[in-house]
C-alpha positions as CSV (number, residue, x, y, z in Angstrom):
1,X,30.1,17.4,11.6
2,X,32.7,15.9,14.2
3,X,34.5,13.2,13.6
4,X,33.1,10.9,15.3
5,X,29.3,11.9,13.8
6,X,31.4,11.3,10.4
7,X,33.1,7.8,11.6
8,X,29.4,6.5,12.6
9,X,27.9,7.7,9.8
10,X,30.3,6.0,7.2
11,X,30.3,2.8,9.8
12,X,26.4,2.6,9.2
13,X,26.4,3.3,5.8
14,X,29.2,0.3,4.8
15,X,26.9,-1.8,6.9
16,X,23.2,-0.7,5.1
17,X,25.1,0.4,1.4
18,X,22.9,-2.9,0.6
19,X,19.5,-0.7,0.6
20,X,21.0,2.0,-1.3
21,X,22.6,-0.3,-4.2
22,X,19.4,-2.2,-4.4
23,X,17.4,1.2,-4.4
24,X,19.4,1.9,-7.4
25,X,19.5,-0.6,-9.2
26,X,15.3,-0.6,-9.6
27,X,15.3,3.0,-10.5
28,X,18.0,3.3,-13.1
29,X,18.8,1.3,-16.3
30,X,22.6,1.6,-16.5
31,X,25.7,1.6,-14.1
32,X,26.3,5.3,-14.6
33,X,22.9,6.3,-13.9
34,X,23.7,3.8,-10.7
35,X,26.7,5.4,-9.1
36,X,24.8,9.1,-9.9
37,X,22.1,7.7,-8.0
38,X,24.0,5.6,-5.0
39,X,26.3,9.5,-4.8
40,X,23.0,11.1,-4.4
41,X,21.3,9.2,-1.9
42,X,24.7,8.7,0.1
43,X,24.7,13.1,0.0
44,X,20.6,13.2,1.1
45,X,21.5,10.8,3.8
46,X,25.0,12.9,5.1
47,X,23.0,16.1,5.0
48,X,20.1,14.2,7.0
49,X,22.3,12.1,9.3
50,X,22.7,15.4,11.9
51,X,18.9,15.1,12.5
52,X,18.5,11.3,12.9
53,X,18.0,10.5,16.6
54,X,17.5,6.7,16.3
55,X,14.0,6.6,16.8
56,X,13.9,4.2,14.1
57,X,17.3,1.8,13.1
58,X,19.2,3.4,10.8
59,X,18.6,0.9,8.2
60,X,14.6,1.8,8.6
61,X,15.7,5.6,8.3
62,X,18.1,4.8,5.2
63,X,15.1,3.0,3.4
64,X,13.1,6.2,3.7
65,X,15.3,9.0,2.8
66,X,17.3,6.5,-0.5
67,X,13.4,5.8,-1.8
68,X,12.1,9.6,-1.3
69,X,15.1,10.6,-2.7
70,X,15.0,7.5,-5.9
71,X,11.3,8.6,-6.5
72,X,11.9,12.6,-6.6
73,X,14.8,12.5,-8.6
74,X,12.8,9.6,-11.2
75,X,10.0,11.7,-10.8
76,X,11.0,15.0,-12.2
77,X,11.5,12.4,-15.2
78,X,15.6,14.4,-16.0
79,X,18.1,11.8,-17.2
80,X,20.7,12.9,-15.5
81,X,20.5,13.3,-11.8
82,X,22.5,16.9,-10.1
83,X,25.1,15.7,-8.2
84,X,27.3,17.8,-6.0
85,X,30.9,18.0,-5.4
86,X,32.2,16.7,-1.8
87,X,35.3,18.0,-1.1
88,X,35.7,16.9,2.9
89,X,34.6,13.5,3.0
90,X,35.9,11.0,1.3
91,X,34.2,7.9,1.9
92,X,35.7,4.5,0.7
93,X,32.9,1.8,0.5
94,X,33.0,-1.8,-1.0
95,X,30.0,-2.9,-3.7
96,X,28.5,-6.1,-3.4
97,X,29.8,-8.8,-5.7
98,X,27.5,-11.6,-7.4
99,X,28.8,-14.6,-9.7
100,X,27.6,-14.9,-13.1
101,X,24.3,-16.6,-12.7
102,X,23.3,-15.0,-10.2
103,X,23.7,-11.9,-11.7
104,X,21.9,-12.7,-14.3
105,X,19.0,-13.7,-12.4
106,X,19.3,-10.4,-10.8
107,X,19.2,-8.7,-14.2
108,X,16.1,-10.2,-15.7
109,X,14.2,-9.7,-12.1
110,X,15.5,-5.9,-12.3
111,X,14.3,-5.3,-15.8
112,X,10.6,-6.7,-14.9
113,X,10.8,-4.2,-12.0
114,X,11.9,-1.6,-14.4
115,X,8.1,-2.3,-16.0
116,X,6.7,-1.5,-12.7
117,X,5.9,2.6,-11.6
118,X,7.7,4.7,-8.8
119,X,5.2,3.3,-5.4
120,X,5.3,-0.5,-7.1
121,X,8.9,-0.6,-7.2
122,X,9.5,0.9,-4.0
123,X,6.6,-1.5,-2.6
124,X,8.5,-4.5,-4.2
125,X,12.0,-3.4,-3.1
126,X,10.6,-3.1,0.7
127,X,9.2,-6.5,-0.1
128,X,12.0,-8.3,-1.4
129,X,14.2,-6.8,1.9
130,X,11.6,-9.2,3.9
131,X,10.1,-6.2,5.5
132,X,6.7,-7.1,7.3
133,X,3.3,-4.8,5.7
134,X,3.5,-2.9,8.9
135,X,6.9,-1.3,7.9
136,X,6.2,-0.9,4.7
137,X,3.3,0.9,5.2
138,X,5.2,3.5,7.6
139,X,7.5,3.7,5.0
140,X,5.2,4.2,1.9
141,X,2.7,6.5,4.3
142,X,-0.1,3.9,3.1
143,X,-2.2,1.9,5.1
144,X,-1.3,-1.7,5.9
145,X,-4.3,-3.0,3.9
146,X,-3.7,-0.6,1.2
147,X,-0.2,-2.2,1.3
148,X,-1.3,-5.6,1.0
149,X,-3.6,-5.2,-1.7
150,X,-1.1,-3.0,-4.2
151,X,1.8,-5.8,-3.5
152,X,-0.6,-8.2,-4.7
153,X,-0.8,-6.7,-7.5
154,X,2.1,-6.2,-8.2
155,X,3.0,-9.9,-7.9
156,X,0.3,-10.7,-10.5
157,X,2.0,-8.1,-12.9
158,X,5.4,-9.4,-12.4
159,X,4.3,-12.7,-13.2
160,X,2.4,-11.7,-16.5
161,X,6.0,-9.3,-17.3
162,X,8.5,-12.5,-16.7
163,X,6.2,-15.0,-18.5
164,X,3.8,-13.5,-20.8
């Protein structure tokens, strides 16, 4: 890849990292599982970025490629997650910072999603990033009704998970 492919590429992802942190954090219990995760969908993205033509934004394209890659790695049900070693690029991105209560909020909404299986917590992620039914049934490859209904359900378990 040129350099310029390379600058764009690490531009957008410093700009979207968001998705992929959040990504991660609903599909793994712990902060190393979390940066094994964020490494891998950062690779699947770089190795996919050569074939995105912008159809789609790039944050739409990132939300497909870090969930497919969240659920097959989670769904192969390994606890550790192969990682690969990348010698040329060395990219240098900033995680978001949260103060205390906020973060805890964060933590008890995270481990209720943790409750949730592979499509709910992708459904509720896509949900929580304010995207409309329409995208996130494009995303999920579901219809927009089907959507509807599922995150509807979903709501009603979260609620009986955080106050039982």
């Amino acid at each position: 890849m040129n350099k310029e492919l390379e600058h764009q590429f690490v531009t957008n992802l410093e700009k979207h990292q968001n998705i992929a942190h959040k990504i991660c954090r609903i599909y793994t219990n712990d902060q190393d599982s979390h940066n094994d995760l964020f490494q891998e969908i950062t690779i699947q993205l770089w190795k996919a970025y050569p074939k995105f033509r912008g159809e789609a934004k790039f944050s739409t394209w990132m939300y497909r490629v870090a969930l497919n890659t969240a659920i097959t790695l989670y769904r192969k049900k390994k606890r550790s997650i192969p990682t690969q070693d990348f010698d040329t690029v060395d990219f240098k991105i900033k995680a978001e910072e949260y103060d205390d209560e906020t973060e805890q909020q964060l933590k008890v909404m995270y481990s209720a999603i943790q409750e949730l299986n592979d499509i709910e917590k992708a459904l509720v992620f896509l949900y929580l990033e304010d995207k409309n039914y329409r995208d996130i049934s494009e995303t999920l490859g579901i219809t927009e009704v089907n959507a509807r209904v599922k995150m509807n359900r979903v709501k009603t378990k979260l609620k009986n998970i955080l106050n039982p």
